[in-house]
C-alpha positions as CSV (number, residue, x, y, z in Angstrom):
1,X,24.3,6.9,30.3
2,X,21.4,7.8,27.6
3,X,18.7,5.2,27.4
4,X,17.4,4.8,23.5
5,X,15.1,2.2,24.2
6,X,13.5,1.4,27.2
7,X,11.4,-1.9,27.3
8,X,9.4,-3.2,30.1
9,X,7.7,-6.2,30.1
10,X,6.9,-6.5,26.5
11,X,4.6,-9.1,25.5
12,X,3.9,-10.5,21.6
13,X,1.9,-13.4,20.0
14,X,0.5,-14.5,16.8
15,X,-2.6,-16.6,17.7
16,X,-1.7,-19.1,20.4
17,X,2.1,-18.7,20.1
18,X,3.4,-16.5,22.6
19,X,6.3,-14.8,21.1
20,X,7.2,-12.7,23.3
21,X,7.1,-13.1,27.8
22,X,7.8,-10.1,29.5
23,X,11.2,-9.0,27.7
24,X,13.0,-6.2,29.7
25,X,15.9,-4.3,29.0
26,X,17.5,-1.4,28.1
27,X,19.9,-0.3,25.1
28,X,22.2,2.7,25.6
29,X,23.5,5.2,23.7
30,X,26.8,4.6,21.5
31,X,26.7,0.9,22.4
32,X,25.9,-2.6,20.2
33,X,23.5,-4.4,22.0
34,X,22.7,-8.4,20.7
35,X,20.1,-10.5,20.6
36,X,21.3,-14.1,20.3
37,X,19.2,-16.6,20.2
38,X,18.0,-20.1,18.0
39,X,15.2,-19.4,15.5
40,X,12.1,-19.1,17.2
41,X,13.5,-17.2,20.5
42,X,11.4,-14.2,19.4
43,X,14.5,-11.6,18.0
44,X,12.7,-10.9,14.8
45,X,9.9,-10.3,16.9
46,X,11.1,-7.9,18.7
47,X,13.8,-6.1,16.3
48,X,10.1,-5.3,14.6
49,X,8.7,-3.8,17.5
50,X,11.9,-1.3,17.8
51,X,11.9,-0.5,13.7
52,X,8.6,0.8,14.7
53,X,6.9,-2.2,11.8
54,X,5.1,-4.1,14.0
55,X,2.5,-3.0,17.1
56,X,2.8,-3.5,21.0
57,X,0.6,-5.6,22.5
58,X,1.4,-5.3,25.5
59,X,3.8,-3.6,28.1
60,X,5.7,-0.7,27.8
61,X,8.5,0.1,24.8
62,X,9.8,3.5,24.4
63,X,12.0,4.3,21.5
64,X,14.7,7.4,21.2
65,X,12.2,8.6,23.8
66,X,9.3,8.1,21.8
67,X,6.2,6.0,23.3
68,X,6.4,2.9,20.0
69,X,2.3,2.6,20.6
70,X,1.8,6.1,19.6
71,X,4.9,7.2,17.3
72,X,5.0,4.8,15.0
73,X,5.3,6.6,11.7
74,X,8.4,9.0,13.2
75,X,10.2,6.0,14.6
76,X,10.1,4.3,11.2
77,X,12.0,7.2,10.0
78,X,14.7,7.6,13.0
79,X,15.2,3.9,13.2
80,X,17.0,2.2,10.2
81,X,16.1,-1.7,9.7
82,X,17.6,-4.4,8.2
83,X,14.9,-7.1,8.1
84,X,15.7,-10.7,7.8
85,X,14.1,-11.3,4.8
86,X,14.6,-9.3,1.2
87,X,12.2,-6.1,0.3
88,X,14.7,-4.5,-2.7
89,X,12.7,-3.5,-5.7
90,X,14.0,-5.7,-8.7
91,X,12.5,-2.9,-10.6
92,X,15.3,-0.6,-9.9
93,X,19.2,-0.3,-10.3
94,X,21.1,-0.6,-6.9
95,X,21.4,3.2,-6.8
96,X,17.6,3.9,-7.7
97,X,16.8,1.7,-4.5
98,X,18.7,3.9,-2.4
99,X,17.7,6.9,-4.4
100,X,13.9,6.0,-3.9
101,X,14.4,4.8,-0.1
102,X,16.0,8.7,0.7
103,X,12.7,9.9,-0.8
104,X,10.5,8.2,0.6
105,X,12.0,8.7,4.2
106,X,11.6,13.1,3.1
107,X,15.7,13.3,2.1
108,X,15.0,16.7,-0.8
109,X,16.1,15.1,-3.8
110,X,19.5,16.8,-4.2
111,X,20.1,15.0,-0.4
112,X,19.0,11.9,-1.7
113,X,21.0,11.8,-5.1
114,X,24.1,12.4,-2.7
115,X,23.3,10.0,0.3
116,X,22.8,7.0,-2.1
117,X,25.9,7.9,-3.9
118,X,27.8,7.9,-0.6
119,X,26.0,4.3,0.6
120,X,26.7,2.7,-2.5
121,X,30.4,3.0,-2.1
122,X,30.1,2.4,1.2
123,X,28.5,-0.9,0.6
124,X,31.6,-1.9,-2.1
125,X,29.1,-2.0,-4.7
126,X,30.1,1.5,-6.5
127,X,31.1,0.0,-9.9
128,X,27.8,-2.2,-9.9
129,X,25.5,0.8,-8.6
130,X,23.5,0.7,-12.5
131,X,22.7,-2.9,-12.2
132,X,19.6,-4.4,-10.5
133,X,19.7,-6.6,-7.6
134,X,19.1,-9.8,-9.5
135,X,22.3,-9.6,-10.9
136,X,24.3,-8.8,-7.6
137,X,24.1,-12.1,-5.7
138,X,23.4,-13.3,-2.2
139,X,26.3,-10.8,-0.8
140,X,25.8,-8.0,-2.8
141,X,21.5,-7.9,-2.2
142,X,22.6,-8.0,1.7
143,X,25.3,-5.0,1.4
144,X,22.6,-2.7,-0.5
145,X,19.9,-4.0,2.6
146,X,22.8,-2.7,4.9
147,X,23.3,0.5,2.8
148,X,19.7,1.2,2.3
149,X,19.0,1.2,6.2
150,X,21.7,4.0,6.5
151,X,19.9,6.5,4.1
152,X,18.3,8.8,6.3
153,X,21.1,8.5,9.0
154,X,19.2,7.0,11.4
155,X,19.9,7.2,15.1
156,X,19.5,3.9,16.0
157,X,20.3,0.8,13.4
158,X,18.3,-2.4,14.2
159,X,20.2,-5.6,12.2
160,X,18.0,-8.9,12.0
161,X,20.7,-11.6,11.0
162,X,22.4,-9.3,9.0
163,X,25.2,-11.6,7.2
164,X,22.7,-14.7,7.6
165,X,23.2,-17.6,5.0
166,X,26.5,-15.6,3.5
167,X,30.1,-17.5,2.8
168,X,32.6,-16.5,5.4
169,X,34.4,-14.0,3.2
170,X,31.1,-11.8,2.8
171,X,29.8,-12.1,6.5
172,X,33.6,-10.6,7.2
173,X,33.0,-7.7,5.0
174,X,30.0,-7.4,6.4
175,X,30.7,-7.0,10.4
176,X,33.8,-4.5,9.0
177,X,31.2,-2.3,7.6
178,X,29.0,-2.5,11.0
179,X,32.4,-2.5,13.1
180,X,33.1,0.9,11.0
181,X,29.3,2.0,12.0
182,X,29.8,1.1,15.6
183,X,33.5,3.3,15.6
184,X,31.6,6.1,14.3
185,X,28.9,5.5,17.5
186,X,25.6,4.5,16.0
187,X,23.8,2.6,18.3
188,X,22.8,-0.8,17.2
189,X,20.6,-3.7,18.0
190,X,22.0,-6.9,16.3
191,X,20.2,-10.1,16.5
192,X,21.6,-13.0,15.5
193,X,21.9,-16.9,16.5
194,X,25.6,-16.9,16.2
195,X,28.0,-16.7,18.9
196,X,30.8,-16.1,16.9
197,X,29.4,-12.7,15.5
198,X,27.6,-11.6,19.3
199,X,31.1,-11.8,20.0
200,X,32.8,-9.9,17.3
201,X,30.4,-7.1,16.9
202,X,28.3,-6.8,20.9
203,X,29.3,-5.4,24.2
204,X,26.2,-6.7,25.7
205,X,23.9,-9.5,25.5
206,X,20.5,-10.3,26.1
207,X,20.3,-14.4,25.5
208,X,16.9,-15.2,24.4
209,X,15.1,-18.2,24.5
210,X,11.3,-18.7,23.6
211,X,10.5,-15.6,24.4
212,X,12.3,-14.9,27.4
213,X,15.8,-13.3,28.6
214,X,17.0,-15.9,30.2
215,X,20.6,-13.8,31.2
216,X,22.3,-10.9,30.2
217,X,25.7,-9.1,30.2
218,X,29.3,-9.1,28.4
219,X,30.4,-11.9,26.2
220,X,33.4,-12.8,28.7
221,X,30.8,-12.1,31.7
222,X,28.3,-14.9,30.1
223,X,31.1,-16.8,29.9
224,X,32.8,-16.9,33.6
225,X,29.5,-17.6,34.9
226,X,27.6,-20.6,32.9
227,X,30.7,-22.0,31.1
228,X,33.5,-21.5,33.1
229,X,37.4,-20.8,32.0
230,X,38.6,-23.9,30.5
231,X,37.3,-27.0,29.0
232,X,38.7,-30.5,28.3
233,X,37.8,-32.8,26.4
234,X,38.5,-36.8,27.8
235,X,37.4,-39.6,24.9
236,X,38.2,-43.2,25.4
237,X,40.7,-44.7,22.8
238,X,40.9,-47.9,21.7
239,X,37.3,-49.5,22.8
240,X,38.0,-48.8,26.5
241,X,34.9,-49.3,28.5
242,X,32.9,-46.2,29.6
243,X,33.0,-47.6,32.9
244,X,36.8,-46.8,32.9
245,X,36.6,-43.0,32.4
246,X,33.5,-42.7,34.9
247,X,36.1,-44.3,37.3
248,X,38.8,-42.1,36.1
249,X,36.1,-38.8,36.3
250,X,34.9,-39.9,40.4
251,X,38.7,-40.0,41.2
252,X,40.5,-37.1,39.5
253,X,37.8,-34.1,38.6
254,X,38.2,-31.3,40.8
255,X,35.4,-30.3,43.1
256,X,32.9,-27.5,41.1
257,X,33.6,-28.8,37.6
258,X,31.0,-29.1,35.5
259,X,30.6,-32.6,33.2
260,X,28.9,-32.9,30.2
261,X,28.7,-35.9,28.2
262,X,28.7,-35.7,24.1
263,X,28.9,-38.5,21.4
264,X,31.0,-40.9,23.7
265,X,33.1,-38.2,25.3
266,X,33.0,-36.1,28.2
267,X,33.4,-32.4,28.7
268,X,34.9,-30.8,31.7
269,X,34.1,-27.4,32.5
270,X,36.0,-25.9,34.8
271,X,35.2,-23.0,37.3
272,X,35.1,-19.5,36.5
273,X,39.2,-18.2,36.4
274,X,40.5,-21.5,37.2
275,X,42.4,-23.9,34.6
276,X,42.5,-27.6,35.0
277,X,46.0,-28.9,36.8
278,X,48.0,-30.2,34.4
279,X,48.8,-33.1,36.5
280,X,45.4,-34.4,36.0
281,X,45.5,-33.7,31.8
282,X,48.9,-36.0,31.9
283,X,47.1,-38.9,33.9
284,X,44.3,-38.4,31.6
285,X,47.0,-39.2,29.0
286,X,48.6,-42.2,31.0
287,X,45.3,-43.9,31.4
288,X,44.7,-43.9,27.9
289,X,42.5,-41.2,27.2
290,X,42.4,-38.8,24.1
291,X,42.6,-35.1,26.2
292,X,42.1,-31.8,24.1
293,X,42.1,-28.5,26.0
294,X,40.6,-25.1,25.2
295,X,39.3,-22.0,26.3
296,X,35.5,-22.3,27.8
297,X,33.3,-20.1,24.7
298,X,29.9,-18.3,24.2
299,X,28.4,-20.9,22.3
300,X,29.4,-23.1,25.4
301,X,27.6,-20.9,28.1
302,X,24.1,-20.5,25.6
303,X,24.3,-24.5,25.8
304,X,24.7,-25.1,29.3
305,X,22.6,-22.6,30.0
306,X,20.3,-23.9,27.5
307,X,20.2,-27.1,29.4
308,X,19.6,-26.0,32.9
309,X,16.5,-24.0,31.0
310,X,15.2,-27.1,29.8
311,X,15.5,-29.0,32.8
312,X,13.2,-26.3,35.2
């Protein structure tokens, strides 16, 4: 399979803070690859260093098989980027920013007139493409970001928290527009700090934590091996000693569960494939114990794995 990017070992900071320890990995062609990870992990970091914006320090990072210390400028072009933050130009009607951004990338202006016709329907913003950004909203600013990025039909797309801060019914619209990309096979590197949209929109993951890949692999492969396959959920009722579900814990959890205790209840994760027996949920019930079952998720794997982080 085509490598696009190949990084090894890439090291960041700014001043003391070390932003980024010796990340490795590679992103292939045709697939989503995520970055998920709490603020401060370093994916900002690093979805800079691939939009060719921000300079190696140190190790090796080649881009669409382009060396990033020395091909900056192309790579700026190839690479579209969805930065976290907002750069539209307030100055200009949502077509004019696209208009301008064609240019700018070398689209003749013919090209560009046509491109930023195409991107401003597909960003559902057609019938507002004469007003300024001010005027769209939080939602609509972030779908002309998305179609902006697509201008010069880039051959990689690099998303920082693309639907961050949005109301559920604009994030949606916004991972089917990036589902549609990813049909059509443009590579993309996603980072987010939501589980829920690494899932939705990733193959693979990289899980990042201060600076470091701490694991990596498929969302249900992340899953089998830090969370498990099922979790319950075993809460005293009625005032009943914490002694009394410890008890009930040491006599009736199966051998290679994993326990984890939250706000006066206990988690049970069970091993990779298996489910709990449901002998054990109904004495859980008899003994006087709320139960609630579940599948074992992502966001349940990045915590424990989280915690055995912290711990070393």
């Amino acid at each position: 399979m085509e490598e696009l990017v190949i990084a090894r070992d890439v090291q960041q900071g700014f001043g003391a803070t070390e932003a980024l320890r010796g990340v490795s990995f590679d992103l292939h062609a045709g697939e989503c690859l995520g970055l998920l990870g709490h603020a401060g992990a370093g994916k900002s970091c690093l979805t800079g260093l691939l939009a060719g914006r921000t300079p190696l320090q140190g190790g090796q990072l080649k881009i669409l098989g382009r060396d990033a210390r020395t091909h900056g400028r192309e790579l700026r072009r190839r690479v579209g980027w969805v930065p976290p933050g907002d750069t539209l130009d307030d100055e200009l009607t949502a077509l004019e920013n696209l208009w301008v951004f064609g240019r700018y990338h070398g689209l003749p202006g013919p090209e560009a007139r046509r491109r930023a016709g195409e991107l401003v329907a597909f960003a559902g913003l057609k019938e507002r493409a004469a007003e300024r950004p001010g005027s769209l909203g939080a939602e609509g600013r972030r779908r002309l970001q998305l179609a902006r990025a697509l201008i010069q039909r880039p051959e990689l797309l690099v998303l920082d928290e693309p639907a961050a801060g949005l109301e559920p019914a604009a994030q949606r619209f916004v991972w089917g527009r990036l589902q549609a990309l990813r049909a059509q096979g443009l590579p993309m590197l996603l980072a987010t700090p939501s589980p829920e949209e690494a899932c939705l929109l990733c193959g693979r993951l990289l899980l990042l934590e201060r600076g470091r890949v701490l694991d990596e692999g498929s969302p249900p492969e992340l899953v089998a091996r830090h969370a498990g396959g099922e979790v319950v959920e075993l809460r005293p009722l009625d005032g009943r000693p914490r002694e009394d579900l410890d008890s009930f814990l040491a006599e009736s959890i199966p051998a290679g569960a994993r326990l984890e205790r939250r706000e006066g209840a206990v988690l049970c994760f069970s091993p990779a494939g298996e489910m709990f027996p449901g002998a054990l949920l109904e004495r859980a019930h008899l003994r006087g114990f709320a139960v609630t079952t579940r599948r074992a998720s992502l966001a349940d794997a990045l915590r424990a794995l989280r915690g055995r982080e912290a711990r070393t």
